[in-house]
DSSP file (Angstrom, degrees, kcal/mol; ACC not computed):
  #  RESIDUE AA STRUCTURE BP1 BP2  ACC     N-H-->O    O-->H-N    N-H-->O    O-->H-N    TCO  KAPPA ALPHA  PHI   PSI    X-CA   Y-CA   Z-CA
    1    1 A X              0   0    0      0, 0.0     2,-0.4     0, 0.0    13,-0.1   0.000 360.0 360.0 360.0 125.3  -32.5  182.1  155.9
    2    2 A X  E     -A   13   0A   0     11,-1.4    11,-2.5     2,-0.0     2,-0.6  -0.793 360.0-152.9 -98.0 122.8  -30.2  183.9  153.4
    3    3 A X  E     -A   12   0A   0     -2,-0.4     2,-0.4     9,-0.2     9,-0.1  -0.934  12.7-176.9-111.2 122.7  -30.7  188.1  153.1
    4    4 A X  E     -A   11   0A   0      7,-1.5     7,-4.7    -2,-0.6     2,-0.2  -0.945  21.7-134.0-127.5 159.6  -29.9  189.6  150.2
    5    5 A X  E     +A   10   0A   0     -2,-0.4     5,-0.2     5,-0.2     2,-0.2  -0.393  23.9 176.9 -71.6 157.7  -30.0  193.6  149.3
    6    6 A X  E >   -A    9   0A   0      3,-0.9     3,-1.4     1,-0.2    -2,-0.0  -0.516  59.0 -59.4-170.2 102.8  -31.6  194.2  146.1
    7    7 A X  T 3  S-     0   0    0      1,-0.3    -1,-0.2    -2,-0.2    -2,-0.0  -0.278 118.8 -20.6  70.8-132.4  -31.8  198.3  145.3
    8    8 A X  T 3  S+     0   0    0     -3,-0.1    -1,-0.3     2,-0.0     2,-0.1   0.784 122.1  91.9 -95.3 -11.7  -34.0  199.7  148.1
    9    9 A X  E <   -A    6   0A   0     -3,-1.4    -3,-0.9     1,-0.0     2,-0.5  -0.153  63.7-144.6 -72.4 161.5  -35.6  196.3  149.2
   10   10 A X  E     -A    5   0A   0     -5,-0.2     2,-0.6    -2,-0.1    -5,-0.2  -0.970  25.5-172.3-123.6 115.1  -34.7  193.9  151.6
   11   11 A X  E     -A    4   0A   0     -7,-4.7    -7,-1.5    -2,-0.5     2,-0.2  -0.869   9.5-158.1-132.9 125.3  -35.9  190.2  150.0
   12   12 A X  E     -A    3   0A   0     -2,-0.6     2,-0.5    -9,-0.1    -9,-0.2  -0.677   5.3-164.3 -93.5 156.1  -35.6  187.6  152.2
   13   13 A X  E     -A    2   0A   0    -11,-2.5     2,-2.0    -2,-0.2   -11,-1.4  -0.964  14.7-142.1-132.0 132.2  -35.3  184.1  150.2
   14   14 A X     >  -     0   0    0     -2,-0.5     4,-0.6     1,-0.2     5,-0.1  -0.628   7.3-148.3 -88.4 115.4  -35.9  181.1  152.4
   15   15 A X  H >> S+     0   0    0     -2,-2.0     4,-1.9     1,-0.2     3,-1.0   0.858  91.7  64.0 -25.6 -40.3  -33.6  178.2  151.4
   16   16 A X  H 3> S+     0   0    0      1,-0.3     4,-1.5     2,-0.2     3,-0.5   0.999  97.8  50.0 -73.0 -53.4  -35.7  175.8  152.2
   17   17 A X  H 3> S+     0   0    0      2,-0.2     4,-2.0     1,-0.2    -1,-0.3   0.505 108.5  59.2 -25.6 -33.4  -38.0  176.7  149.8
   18   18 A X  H <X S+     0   0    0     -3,-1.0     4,-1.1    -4,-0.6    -1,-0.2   0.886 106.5  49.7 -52.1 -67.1  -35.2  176.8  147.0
   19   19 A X  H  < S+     0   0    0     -4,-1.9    -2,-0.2    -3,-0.5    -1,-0.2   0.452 105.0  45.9 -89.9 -12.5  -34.5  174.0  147.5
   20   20 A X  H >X S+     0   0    0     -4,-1.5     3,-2.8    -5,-0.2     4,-0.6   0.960 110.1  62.9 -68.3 -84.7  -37.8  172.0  147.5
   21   21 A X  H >< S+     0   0    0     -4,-2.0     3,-1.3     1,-0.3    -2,-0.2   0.565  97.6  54.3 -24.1 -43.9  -38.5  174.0  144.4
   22   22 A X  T 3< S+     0   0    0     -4,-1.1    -1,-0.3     1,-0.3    -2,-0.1   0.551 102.3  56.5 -66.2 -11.2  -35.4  172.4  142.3
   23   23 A X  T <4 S+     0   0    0     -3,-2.8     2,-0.3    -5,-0.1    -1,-0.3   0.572  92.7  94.7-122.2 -19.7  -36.3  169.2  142.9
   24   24 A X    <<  -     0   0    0     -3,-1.3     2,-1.6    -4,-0.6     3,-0.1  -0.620  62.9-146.6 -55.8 120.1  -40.2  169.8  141.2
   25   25 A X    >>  -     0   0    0     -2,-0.3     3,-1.4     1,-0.2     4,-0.6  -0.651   6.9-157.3-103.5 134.0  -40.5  169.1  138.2
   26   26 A X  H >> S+     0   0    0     -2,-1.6     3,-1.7     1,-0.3     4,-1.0   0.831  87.8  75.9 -39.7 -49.0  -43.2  171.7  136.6
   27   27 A X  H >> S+     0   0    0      1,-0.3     4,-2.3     2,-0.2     3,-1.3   0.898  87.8  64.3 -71.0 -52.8  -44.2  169.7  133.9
   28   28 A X  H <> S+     0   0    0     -3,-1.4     4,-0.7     1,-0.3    -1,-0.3   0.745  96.9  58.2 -44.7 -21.1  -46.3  167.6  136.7
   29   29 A X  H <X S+     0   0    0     -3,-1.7     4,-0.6    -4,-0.6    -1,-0.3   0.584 102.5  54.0 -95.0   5.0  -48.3  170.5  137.3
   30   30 A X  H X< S+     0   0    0     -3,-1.3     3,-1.0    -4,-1.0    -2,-0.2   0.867 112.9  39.2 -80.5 -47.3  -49.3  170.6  133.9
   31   31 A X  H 3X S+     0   0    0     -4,-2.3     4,-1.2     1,-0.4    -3,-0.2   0.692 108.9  58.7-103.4   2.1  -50.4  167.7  133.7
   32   32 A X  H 3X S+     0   0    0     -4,-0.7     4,-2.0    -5,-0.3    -1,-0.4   0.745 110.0  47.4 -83.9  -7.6  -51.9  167.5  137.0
   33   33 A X  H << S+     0   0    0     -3,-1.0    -1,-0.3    -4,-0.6    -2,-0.2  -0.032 108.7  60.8-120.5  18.2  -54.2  170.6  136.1
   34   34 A X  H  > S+     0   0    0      3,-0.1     4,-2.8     2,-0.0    -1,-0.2   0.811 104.5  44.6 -81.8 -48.4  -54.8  168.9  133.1
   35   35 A X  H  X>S+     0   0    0     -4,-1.2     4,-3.8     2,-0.2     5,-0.8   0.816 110.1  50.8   1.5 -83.6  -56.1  166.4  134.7
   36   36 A X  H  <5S+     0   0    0     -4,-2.0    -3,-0.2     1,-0.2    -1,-0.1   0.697 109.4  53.7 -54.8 -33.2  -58.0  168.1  136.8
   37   37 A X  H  45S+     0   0    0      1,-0.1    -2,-0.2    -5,-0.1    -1,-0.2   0.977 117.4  33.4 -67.5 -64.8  -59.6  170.2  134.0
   38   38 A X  H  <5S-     0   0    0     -4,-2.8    -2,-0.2     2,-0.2    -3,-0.2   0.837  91.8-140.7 -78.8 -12.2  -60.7  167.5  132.0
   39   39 A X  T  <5S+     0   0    0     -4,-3.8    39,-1.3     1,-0.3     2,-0.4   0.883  77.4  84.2  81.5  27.3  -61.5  165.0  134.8
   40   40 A X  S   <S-     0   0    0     -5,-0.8     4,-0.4    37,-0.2    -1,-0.3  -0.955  71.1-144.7-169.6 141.8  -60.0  162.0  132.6
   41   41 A X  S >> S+     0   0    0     -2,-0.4     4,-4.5     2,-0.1     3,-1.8   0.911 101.2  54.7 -79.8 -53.8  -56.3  161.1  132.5
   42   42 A X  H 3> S+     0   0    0      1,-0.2     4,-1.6     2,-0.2     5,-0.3   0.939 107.4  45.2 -48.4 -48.4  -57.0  160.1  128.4
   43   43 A X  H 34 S+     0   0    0      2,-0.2     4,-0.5     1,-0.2    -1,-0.2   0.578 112.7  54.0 -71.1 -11.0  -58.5  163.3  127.3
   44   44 A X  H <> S+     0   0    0     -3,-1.8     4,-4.1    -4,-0.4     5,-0.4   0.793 112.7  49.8 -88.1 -51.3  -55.4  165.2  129.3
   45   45 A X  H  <>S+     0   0    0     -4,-4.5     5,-0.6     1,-0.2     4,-0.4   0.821 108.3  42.9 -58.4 -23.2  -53.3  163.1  127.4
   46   46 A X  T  <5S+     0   0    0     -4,-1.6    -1,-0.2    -5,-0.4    -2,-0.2   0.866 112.1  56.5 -88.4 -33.7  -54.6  163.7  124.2
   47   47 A X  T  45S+     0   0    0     -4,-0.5    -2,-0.2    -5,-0.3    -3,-0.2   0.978 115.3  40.8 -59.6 -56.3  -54.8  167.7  125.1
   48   48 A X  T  <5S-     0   0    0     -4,-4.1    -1,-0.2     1,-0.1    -2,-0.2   0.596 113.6-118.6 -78.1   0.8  -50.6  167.5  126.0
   49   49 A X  T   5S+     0   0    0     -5,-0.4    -3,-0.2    -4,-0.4    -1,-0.1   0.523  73.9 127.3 100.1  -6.8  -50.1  165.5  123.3
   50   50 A X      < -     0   0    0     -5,-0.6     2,-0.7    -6,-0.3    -1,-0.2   0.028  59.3 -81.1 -89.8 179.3  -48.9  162.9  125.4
   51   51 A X     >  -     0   0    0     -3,-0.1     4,-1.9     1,-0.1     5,-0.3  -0.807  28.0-126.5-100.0 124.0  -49.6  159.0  126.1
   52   52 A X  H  > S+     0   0    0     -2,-0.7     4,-1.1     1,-0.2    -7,-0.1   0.618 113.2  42.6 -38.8 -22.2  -52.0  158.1  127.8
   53   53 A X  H  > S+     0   0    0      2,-0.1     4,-2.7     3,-0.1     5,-0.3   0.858 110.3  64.3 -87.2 -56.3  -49.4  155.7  130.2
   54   54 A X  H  > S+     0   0    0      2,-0.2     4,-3.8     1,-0.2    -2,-0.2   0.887 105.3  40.6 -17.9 -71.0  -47.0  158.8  130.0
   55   55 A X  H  X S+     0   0    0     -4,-1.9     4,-2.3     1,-0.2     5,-0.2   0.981 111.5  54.6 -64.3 -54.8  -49.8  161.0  132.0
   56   56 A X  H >X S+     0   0    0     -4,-1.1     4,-1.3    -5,-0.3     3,-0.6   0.884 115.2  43.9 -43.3 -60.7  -50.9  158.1  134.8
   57   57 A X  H 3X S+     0   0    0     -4,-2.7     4,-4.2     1,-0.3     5,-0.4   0.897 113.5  47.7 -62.6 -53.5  -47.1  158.0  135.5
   58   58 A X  H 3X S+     0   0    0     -4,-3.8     4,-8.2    -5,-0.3    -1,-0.3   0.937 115.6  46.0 -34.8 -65.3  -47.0  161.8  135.4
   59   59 A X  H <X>S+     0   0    0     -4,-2.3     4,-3.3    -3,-0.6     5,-0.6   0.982 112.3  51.0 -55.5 -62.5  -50.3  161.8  137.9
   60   60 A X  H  X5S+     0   0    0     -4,-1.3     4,-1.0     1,-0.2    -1,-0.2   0.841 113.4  45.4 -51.3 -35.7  -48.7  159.0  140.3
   61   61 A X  H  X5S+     0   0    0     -4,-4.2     4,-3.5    -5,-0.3     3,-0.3   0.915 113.1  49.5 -54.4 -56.3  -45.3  161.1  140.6
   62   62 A X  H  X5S+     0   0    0     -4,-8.2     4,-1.6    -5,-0.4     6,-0.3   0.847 109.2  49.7 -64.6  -1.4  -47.3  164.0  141.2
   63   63 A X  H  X>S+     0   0    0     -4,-3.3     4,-2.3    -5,-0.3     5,-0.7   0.847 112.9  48.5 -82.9 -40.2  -49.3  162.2  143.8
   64   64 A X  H  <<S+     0   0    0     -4,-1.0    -2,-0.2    -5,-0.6    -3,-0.1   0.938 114.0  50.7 -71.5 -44.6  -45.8  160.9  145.6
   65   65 A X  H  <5S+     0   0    0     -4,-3.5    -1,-0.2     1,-0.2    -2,-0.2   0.770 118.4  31.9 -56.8 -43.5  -44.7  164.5  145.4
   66   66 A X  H  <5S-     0   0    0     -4,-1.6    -2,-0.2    -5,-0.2    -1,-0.2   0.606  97.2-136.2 -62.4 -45.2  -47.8  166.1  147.0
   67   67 A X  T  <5S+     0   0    0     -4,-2.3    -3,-0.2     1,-0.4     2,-0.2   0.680  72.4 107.4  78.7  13.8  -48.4  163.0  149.4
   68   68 A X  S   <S-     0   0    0     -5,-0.7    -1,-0.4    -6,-0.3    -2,-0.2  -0.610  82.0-130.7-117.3 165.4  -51.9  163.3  148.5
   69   69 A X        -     0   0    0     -2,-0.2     2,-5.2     1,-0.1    -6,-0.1   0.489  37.8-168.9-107.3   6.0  -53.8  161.2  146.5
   70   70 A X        +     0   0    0     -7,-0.1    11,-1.3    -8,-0.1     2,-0.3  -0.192  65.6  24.9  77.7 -67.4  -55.4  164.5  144.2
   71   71 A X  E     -B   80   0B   0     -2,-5.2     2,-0.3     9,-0.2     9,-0.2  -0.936  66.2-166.2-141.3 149.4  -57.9  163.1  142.3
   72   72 A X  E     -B   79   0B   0      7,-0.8     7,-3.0    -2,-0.3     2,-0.3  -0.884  36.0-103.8-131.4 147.3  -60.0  159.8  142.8
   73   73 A X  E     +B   78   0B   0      5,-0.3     5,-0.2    -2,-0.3     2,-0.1  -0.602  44.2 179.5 -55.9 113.6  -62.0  158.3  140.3
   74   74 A X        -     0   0    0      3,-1.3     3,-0.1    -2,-0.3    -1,-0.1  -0.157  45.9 -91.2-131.6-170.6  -65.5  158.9  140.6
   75   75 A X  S    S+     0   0    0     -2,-0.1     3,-0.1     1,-0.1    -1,-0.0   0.920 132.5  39.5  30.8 -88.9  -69.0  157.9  138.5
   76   76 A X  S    S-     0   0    0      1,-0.1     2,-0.2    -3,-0.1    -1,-0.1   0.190 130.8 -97.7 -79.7  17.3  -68.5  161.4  136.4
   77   77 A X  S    S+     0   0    0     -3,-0.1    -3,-1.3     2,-0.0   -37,-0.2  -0.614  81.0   5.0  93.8-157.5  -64.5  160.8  136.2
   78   78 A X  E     -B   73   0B   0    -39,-1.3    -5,-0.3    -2,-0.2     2,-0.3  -0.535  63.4-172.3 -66.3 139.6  -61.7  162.4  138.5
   79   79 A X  E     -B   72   0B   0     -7,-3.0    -7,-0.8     1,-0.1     5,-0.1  -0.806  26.2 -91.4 -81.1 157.9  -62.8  164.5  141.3
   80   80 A X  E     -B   71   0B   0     -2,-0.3     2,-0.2    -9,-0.2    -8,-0.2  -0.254  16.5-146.8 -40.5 143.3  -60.7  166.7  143.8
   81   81 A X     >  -     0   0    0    -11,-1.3     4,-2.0     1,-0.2     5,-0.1  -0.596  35.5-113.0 -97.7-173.6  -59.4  165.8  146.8
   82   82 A X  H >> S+     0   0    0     -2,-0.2     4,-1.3     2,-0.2     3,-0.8   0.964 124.3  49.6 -75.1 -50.1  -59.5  168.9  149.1
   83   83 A X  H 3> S+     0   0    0      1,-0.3     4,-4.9     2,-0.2     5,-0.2   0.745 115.8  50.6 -14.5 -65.8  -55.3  169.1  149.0
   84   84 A X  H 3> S+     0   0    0      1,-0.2     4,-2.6     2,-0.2     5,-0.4   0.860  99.9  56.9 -14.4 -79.3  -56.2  168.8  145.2
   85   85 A X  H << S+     0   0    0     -4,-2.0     4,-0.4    -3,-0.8    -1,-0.2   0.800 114.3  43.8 -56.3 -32.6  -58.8  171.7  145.0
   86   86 A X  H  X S+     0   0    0     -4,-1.3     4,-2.4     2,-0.2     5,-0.4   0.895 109.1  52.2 -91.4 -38.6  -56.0  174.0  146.4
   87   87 A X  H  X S+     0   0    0     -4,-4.9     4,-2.0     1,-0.3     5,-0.3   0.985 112.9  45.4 -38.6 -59.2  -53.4  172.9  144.5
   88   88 A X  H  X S+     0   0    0     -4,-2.6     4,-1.9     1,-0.2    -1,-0.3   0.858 108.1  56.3 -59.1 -39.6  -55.5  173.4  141.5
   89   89 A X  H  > S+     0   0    0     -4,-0.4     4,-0.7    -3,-0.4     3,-0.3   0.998 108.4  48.9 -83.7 -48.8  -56.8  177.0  142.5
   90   90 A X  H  X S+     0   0    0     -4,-2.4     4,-3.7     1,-0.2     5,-0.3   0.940 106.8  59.2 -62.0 -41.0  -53.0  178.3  142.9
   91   91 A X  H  X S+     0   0    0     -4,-2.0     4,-5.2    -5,-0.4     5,-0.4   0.941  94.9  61.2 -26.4 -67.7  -52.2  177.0  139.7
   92   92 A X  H  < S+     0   0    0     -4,-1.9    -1,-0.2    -3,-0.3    -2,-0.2   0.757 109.3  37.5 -64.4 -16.7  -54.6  178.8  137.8
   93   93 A X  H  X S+     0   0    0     -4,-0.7     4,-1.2    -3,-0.2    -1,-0.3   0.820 121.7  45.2-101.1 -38.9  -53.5  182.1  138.5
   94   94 A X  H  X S+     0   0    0     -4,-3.7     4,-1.4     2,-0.2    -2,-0.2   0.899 108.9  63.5 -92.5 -23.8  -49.1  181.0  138.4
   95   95 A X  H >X S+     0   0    0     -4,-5.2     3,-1.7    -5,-0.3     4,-1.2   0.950 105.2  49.7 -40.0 -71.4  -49.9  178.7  134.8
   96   96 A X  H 3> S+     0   0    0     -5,-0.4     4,-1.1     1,-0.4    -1,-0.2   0.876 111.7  35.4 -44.4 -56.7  -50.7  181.8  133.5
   97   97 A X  H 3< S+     0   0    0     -4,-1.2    -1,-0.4     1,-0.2    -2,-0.2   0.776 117.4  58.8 -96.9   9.1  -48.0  184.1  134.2
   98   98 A X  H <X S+     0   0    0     -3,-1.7     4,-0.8    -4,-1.4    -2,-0.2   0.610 101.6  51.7 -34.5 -42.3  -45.5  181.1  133.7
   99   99 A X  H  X S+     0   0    0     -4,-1.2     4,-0.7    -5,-0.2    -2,-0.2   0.633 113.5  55.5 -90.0 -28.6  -46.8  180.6  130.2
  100  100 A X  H  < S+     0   0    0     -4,-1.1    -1,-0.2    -5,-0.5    -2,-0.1   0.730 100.0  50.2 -63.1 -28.6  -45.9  184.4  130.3
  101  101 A X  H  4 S+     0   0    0      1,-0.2    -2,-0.2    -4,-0.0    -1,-0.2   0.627 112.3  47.8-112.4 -18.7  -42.7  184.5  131.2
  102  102 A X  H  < S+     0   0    0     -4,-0.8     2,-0.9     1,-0.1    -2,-0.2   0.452  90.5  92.9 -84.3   4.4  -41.7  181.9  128.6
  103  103 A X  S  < S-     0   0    0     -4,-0.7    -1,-0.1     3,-0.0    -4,-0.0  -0.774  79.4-132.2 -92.9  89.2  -43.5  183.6  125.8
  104  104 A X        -     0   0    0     -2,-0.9     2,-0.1    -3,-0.0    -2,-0.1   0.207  26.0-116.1 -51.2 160.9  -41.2  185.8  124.1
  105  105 A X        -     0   0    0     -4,-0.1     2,-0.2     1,-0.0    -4,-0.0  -0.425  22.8-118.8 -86.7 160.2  -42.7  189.3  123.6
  106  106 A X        -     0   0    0     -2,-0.1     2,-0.4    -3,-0.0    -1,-0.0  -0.610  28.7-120.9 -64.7 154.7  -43.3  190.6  120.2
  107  107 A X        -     0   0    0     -2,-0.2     2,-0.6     5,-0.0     0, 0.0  -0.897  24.1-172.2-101.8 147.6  -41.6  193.6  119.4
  108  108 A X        -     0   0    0     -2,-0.4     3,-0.3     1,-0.2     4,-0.3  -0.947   9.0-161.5-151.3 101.1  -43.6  196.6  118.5
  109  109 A X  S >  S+     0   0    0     -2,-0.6     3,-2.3     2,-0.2    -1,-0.2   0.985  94.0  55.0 -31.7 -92.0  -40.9  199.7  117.2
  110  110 A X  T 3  S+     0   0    0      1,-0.3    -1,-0.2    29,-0.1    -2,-0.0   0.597 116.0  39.1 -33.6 -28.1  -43.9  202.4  117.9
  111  111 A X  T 3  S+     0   0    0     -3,-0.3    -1,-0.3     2,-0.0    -2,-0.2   0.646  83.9 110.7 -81.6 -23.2  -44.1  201.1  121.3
  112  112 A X    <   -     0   0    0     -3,-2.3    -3,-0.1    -4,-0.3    -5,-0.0  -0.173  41.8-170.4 -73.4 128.1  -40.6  200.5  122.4
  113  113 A X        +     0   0    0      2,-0.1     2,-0.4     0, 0.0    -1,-0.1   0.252  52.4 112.8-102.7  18.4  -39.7  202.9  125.0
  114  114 A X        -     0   0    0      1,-0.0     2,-1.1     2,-0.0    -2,-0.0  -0.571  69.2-122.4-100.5 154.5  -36.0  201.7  124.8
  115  115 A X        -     0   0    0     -2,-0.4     2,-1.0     1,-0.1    -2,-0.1  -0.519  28.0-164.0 -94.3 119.5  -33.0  203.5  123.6
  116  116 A X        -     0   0    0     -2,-1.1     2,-0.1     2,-0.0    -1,-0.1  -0.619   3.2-156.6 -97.7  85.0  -30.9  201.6  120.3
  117  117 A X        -     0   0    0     -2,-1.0     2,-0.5     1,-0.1    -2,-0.0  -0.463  11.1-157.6 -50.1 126.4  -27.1  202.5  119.1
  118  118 A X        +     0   0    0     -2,-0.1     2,-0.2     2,-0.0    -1,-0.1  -0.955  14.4 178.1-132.3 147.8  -26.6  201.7  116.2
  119  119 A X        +     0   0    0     -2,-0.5     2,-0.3     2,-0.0    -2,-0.0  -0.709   5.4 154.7-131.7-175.3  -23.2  201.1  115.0
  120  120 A X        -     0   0    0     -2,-0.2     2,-0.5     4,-0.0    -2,-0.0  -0.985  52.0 -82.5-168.9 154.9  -21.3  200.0  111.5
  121  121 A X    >   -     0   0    0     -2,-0.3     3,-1.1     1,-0.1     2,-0.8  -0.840  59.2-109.0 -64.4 103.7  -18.3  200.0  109.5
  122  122 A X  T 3  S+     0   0    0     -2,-0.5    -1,-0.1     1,-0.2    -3,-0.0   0.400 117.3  50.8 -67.4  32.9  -18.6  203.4  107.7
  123  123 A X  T 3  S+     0   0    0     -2,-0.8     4,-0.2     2,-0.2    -1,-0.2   0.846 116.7  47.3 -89.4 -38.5  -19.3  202.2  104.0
  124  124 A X  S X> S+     0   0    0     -3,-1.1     3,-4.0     1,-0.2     4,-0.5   0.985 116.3  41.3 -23.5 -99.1  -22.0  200.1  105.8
  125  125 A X  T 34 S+     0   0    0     -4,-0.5     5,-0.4     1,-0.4    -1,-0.2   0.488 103.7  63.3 -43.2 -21.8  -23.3  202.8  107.7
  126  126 A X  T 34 S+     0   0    0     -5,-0.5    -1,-0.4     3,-0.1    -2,-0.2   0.617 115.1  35.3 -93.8  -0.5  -23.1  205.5  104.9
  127  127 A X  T <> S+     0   0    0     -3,-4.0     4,-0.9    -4,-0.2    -2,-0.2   0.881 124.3  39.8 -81.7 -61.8  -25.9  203.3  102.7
  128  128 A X  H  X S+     0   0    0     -4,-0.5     4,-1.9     2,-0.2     5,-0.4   0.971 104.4  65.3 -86.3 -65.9  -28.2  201.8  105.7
  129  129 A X  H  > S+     0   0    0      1,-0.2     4,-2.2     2,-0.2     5,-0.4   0.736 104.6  43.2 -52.6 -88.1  -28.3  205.0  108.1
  130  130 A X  H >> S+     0   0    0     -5,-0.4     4,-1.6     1,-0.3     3,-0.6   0.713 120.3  41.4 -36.5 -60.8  -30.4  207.4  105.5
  131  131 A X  H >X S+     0   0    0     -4,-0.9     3,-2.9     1,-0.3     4,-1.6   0.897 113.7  48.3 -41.1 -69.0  -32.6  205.1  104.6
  132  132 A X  H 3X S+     0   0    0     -4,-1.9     4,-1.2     1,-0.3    -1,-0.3   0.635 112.1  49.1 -53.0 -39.8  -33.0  203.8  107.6
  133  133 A X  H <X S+     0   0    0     -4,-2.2     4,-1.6    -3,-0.6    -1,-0.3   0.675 109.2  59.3 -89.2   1.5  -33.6  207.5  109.3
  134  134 A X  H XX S+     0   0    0     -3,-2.9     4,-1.7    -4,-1.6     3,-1.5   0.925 107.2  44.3 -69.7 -67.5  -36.2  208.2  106.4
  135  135 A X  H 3<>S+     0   0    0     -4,-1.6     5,-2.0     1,-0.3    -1,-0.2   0.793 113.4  45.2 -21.6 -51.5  -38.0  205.5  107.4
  136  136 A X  H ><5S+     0   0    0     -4,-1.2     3,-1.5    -5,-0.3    -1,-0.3   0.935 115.9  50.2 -70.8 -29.4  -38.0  206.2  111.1
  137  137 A X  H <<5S+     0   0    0     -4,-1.6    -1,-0.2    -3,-1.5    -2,-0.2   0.984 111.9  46.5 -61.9 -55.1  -38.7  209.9  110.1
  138  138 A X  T 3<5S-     0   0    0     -4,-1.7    -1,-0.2     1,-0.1    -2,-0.2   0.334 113.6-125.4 -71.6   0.4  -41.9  208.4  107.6
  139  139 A X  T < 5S+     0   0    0     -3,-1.5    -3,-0.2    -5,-0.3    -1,-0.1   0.755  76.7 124.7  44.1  28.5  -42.8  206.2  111.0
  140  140 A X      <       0   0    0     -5,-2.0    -4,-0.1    -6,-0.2    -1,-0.1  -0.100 360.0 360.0 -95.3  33.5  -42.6  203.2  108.6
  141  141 A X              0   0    0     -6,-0.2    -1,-0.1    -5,-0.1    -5,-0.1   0.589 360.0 360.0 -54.2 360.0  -40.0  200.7  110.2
């Protein structure tokens, strides 16, 4: 177990953990909660856009990866296994702020509590900079 300082906190990071992570690839839990959502490996494929051989492969890695078998094939299409049913419940809460942390932010000027220098050449800078503080004055960026 590796300790690092960070500010006033103490965060311990387990290695082991690291290092399991690097070796997942993400993109099988997509497509296993794709899966799982639609209950049909075709309709998961057609939802990622993917091929329909693509996603079985996807599912059968993620099965090798898990050691579980996930989903079985049922009457009414995939079910859960239980392994499955938790996998699937943590998911739905880290997709989400995943899909979050790759979605660049919009920027919204009226909101932005951060502070901007702005700098030039001054021939530049003797044109842009009035305008540019009427505006901010007229709250019109």
């Amino acid at each position: 177990m590796r300790r690092t300082v960070c500010g006033s906190c103490i965060i311990f990071m387990d290695a082991m953990r690291l290092e399991k992570l690097r070796q997942v690839d993400l993109n099988l839990l997509i497509t296993f909660a794709a899966i799982a959502e639609e209950k049909s490996v075709t309709a998961a494929a057609s939802r990622l856009l993917l091929s329909q051989p693509a996603v079985s492969r996807a599912l059968q890695r993620a099965r090798a990866m898990f050691q579980d078998d996930l989903l079985v094939r049922s009457p009414r299409g995939f079910e859960l296994t239980l392994r499955g049913r938790k996998i699937l419940q943590e998911l739905e809460g880290l997709l989400p702020k995943m899909e979050h942390i790759v979605t660049p932010s919009l920027f919204d000027p009226g909101r932005e509590k951060s502070h901007f220098r702005i700098s030039g050449p001054d021939n530049v800078c003797s044109v842009v900079l009035p305008r540019l503080c009427r505006q901010y004055a007229n709250e019109r960026y």
